[in-house]
N, C-alpha and C positions, 0 to 999 in steps of 0.2 A: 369854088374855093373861097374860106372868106377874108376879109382884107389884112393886110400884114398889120398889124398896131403893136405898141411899146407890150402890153400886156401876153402878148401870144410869141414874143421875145424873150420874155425872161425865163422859162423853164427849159429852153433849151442853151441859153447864154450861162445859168448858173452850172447845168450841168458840163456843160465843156469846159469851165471855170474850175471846179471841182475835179474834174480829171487830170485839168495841165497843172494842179496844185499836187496832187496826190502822184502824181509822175514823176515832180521835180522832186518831191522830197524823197520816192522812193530811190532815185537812182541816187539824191547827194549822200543817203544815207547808208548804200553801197558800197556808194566811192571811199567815205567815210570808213565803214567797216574794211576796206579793203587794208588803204592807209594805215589804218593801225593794226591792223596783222603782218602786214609786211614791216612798217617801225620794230613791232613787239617782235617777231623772226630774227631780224637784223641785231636787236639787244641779245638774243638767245645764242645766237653764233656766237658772238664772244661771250659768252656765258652758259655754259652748255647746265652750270647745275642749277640755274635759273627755270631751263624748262624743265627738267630732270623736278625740280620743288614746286612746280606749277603743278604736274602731274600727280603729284603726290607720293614720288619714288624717296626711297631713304637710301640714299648715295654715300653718304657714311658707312651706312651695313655692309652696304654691297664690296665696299672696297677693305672693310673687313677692319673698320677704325668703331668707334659709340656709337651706335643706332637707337632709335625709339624703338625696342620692343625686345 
């Protein structure tokens, strides 16, 4: 086997470097998406025609007042 030196260190140091970078961003970017699904839900509960116009429903037609179409 041949001797440990700084050179026969680096391609295994950068790739563990690269893994625990790519892990942390995936999971804050999770967490992140989580958060604001659960925020945007939470605004939509008290606002029901908020998700009802995110979808693209016409809630006016439906209840039978001006619609687009």
């Amino acid at each position: 086997m041949p001797p440990i030196n700084p050179k026969s260190l680096t391609m295994p140091l950068a790739a563990f470097t690269m893994a625990f970078v790519l892990l942390a961003y995936t999971r804050t970017s999770i967490s992140a998406a989580r958060s604001s699904a659960r925020l945007q839900r939470e605004v939509d509960e008290r606002s029901w025609r908020g998700d009802a116009r995110r979808r693209g429903e016409d809630i006016e037609r439906e209840e039978g007042g001006k619609g687009k179409g």
